[in-house]
TIZAGU-830195 format. One record per residue: residue in three letters; y, z, x of N, C-alpha, C in turn; chain; residue number from 0. Coordinates in steps of 0.1 Angstrom, whole numbers, plus 2048, in hexadecimal, padded with zeros to 3 digits. Layout:
N
SITE/Ala/Y/Z/X/Y/Z/X/Y/Z/X/A/NUM
...
# end
This chain:
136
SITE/Unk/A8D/29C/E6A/A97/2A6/E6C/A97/2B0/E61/A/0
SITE/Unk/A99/2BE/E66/A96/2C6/E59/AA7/2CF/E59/A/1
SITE/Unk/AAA/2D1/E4C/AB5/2D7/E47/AB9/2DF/E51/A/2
SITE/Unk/AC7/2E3/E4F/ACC/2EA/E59/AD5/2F0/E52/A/3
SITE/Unk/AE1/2F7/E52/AEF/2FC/E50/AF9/2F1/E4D/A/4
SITE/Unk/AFD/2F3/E42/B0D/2EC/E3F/B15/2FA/E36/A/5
SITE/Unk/B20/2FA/E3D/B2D/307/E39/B37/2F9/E2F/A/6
SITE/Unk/B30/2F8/E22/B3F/2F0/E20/B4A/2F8/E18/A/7
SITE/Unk/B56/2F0/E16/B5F/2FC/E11/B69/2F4/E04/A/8
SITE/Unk/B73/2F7/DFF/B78/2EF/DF3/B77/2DE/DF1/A/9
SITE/Unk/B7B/2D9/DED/B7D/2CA/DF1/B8D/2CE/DF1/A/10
SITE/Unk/B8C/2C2/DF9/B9E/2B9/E01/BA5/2B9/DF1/A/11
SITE/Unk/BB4/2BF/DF3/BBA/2B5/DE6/BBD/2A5/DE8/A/12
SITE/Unk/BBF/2A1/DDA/BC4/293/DD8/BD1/291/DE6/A/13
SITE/Unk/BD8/29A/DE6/BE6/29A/DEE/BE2/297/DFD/A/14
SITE/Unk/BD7/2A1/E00/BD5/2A2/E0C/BD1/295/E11/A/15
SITE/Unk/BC6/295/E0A/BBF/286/E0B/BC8/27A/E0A/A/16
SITE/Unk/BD2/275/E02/BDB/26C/E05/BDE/26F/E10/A/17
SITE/Unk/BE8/277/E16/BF1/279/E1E/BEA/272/E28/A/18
SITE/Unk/BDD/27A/E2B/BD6/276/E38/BD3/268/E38/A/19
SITE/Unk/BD0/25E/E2C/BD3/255/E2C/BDA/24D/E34/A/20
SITE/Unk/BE6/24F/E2B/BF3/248/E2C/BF6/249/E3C/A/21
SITE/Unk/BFA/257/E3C/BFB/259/E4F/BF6/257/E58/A/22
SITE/Unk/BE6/254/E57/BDC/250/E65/BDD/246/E6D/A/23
SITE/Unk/BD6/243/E73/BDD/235/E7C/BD0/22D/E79/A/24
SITE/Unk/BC6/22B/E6D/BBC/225/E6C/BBA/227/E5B/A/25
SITE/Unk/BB1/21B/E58/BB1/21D/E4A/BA2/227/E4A/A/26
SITE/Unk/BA4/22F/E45/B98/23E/E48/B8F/236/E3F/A/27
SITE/Unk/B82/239/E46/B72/232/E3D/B73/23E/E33/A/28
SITE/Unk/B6C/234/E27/B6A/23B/E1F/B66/244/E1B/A/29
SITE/Unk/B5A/249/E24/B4E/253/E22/B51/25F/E27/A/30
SITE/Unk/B5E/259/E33/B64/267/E35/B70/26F/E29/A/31
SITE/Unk/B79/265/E26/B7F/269/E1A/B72/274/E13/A/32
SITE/Unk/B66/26C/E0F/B5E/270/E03/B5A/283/E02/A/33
SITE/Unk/B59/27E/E17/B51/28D/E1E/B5D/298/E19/A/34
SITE/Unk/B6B/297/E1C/B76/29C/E1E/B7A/2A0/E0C/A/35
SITE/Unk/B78/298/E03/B76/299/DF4/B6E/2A1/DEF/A/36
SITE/Unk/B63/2A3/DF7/B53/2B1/DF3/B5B/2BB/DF6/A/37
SITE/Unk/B5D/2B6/E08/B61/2C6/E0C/B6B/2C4/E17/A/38
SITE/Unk/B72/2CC/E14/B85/2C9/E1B/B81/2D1/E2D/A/39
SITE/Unk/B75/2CB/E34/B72/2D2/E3F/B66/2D8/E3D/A/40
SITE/Unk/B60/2E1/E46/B57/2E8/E47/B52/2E6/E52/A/41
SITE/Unk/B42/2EB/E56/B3C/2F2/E5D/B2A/2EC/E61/A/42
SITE/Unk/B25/2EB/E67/B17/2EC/E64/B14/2E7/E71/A/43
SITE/Unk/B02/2E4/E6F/AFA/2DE/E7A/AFB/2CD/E79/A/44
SITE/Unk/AF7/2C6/E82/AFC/2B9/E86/AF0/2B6/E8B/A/45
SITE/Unk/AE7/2AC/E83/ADF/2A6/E88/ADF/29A/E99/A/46
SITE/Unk/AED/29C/E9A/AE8/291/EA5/AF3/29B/EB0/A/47
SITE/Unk/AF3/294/EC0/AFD/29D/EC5/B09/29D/EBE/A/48
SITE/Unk/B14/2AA/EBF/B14/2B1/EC4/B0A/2BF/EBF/A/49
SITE/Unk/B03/2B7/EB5/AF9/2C8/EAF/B01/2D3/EA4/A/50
SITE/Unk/B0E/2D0/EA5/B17/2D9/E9C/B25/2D3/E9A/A/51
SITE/Unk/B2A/2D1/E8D/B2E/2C6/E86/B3E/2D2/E84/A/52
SITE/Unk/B4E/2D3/E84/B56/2DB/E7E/B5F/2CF/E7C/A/53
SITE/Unk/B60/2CC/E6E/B67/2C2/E6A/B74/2C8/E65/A/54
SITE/Unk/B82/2C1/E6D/B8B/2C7/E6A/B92/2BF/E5B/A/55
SITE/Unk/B9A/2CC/E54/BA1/2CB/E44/BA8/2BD/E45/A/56
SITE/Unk/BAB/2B9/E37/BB3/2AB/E39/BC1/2AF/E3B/A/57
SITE/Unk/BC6/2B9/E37/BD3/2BB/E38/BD5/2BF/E4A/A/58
SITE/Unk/BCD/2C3/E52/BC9/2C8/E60/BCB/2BD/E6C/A/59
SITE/Unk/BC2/2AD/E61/BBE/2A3/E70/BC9/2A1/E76/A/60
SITE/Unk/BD3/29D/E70/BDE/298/E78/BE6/2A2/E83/A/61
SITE/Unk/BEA/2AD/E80/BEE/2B7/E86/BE3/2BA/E93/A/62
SITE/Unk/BD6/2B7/E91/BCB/2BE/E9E/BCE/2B0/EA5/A/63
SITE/Unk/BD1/2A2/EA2/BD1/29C/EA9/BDE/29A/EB1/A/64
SITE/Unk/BE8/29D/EA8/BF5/29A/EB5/BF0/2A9/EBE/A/65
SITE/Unk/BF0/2B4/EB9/BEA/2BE/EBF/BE2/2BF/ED1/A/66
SITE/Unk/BD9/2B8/EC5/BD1/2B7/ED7/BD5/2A9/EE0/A/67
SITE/Unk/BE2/2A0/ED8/BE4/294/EDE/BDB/28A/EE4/A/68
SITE/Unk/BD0/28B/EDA/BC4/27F/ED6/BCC/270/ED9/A/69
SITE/Unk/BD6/271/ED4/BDC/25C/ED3/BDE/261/EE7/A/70
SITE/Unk/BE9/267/EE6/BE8/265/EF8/BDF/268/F02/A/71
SITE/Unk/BD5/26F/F04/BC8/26F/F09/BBD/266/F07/A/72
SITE/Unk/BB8/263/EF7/BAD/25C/EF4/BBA/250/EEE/A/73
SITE/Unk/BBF/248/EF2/BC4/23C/EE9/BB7/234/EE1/A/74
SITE/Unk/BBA/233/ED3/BAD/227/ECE/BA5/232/EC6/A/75
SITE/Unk/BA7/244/EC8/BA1/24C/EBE/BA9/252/EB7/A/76
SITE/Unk/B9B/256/EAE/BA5/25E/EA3/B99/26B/EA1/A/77
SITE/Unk/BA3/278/EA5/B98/286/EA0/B97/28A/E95/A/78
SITE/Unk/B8E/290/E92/B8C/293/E83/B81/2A1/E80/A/79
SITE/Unk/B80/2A3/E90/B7A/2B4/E8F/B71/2B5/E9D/A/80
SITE/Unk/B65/2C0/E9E/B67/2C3/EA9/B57/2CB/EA9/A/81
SITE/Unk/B51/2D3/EB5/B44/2D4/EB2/B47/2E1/EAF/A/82
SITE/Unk/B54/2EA/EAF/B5A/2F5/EAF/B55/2F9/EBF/A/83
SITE/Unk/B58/2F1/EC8/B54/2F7/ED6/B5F/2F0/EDD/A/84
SITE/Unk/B59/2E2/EE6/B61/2DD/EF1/B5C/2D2/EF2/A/85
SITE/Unk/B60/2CF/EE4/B55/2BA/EE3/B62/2B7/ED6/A/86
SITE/Unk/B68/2AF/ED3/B72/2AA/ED0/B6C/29E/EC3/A/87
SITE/Unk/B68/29D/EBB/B61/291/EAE/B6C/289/EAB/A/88
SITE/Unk/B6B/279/EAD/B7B/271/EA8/B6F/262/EA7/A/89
SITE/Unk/B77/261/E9F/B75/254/E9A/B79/247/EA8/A/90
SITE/Unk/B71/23F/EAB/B77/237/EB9/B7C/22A/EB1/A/91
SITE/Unk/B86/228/EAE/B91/21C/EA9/B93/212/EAF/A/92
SITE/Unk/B8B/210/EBC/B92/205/EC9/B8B/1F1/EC1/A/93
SITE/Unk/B82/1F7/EB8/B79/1EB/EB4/B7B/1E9/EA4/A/94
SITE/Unk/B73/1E6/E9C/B77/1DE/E90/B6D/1E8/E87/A/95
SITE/Unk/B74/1EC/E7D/B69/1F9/E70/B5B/1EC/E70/A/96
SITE/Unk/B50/1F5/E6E/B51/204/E6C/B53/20D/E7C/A/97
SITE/Unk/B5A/215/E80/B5E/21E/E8B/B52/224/E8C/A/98
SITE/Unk/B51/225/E99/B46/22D/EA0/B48/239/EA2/A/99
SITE/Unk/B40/242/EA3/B45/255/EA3/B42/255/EAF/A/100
SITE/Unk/B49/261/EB7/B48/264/EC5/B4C/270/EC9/A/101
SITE/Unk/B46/27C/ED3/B49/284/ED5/B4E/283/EE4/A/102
SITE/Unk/B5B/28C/EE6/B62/28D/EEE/B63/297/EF7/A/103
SITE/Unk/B64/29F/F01/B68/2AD/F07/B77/2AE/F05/A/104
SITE/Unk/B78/2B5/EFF/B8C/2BA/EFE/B8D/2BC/F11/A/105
SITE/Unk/B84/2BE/F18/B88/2C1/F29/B80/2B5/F2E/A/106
SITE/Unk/B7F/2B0/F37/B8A/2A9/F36/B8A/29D/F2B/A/107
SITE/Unk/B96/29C/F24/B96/290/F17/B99/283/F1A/A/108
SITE/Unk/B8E/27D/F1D/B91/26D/F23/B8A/262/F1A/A/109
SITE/Unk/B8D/257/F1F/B84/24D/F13/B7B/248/F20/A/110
SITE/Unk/B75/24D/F28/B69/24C/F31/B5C/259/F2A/A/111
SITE/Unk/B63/261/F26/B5B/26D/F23/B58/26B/F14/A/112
SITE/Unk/B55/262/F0E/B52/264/EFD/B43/25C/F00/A/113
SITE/Unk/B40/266/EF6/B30/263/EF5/B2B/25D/EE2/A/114
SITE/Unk/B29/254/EE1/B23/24D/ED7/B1A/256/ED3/A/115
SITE/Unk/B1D/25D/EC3/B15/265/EBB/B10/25E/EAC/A/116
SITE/Unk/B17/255/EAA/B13/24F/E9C/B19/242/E9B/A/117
SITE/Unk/B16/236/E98/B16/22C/E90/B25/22B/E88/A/118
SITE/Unk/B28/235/E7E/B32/234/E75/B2E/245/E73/A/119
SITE/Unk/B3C/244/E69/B3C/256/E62/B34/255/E5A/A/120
SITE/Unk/B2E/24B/E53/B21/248/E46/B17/24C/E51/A/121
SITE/Unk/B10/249/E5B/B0A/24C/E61/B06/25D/E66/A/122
SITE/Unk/B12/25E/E6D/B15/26A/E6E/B15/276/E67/A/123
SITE/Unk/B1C/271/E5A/B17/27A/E4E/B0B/27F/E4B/A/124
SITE/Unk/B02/272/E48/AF2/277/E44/AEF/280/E4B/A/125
SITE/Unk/AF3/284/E5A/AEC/290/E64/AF5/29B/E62/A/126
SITE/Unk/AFD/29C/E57/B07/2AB/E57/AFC/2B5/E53/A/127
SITE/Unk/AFA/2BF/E56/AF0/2C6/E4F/AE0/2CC/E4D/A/128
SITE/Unk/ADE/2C1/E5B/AD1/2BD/E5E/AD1/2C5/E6C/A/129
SITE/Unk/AC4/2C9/E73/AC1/2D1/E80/ABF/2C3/E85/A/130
SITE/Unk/AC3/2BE/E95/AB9/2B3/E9D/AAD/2B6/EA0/A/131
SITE/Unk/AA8/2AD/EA2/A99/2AE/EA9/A96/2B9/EB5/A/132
SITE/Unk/A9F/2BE/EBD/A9F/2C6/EC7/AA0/2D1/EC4/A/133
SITE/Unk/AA7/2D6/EB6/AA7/2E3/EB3/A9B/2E9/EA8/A/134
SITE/Unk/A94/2DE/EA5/A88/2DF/E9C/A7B/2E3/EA5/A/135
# end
């Protein structure tokens, strides 16, 4: 895989980052915390589907999720950003960490429609920033 685009932007405060903590309905993996401590969101290419990675602020997740009413549509997920299109990124919670990543269609938002994109957000990570194979 050859480099690609990453837009990162401040890192998360301490505040933010608790809060989202404390409030989530899952104990958040680490590596997302870590991703969210670089950079409080951002932008880039995505080595695996969906191809384009828009990771939403820590002070944001909560709010986009009752928002798009993720718990009552997808019960068992949790969103945490988006391809900036019409594909939905959440963590799938139904099973035991480490959480598997999965993309969603915000149309229609069902738990038939999620597609397995990564292993964990450790996984997931290593491809932030990277072109896939298809766009090389």
């Amino acid at each position: 895989m050859t480099q690609g685009v990453w837009l990162p932007v401040d890192p998360a405060s301490k505040v933010a980052l608790e809060r989202l903590q404390e409030k989530g309905p899952l104990r958040l993996p680490p590596e997302y915390i870590d991703q969210l401590a670089a950079s409080d969101g951002g932008e880039g290419d995505l080595g695996v589907q969906p191809g384009w990675i828009v990771l939403w602020p820590a002070d944001e997740v909560l709010a986009h999720n009752a928002g798009y009413s993720v718990s009552e549509f997808l019960p068992g997920f949790f969103g945490f950003g988006s391809n900036g299109g019409g594909e939905l990124l959440a963590f799938d919670i139904r099973g035991s960490e480490p959480y598997p990543i999965v993309m969603v269609p915000f149309i229609p938002m069902e738990v038939g429609e999620a597609v397995r994109i990564a292993s964990s957000f450790g996984e997931l990570r290593n491809q932030i920033g990277k072109l896939s194979k298809s766009d090389t």
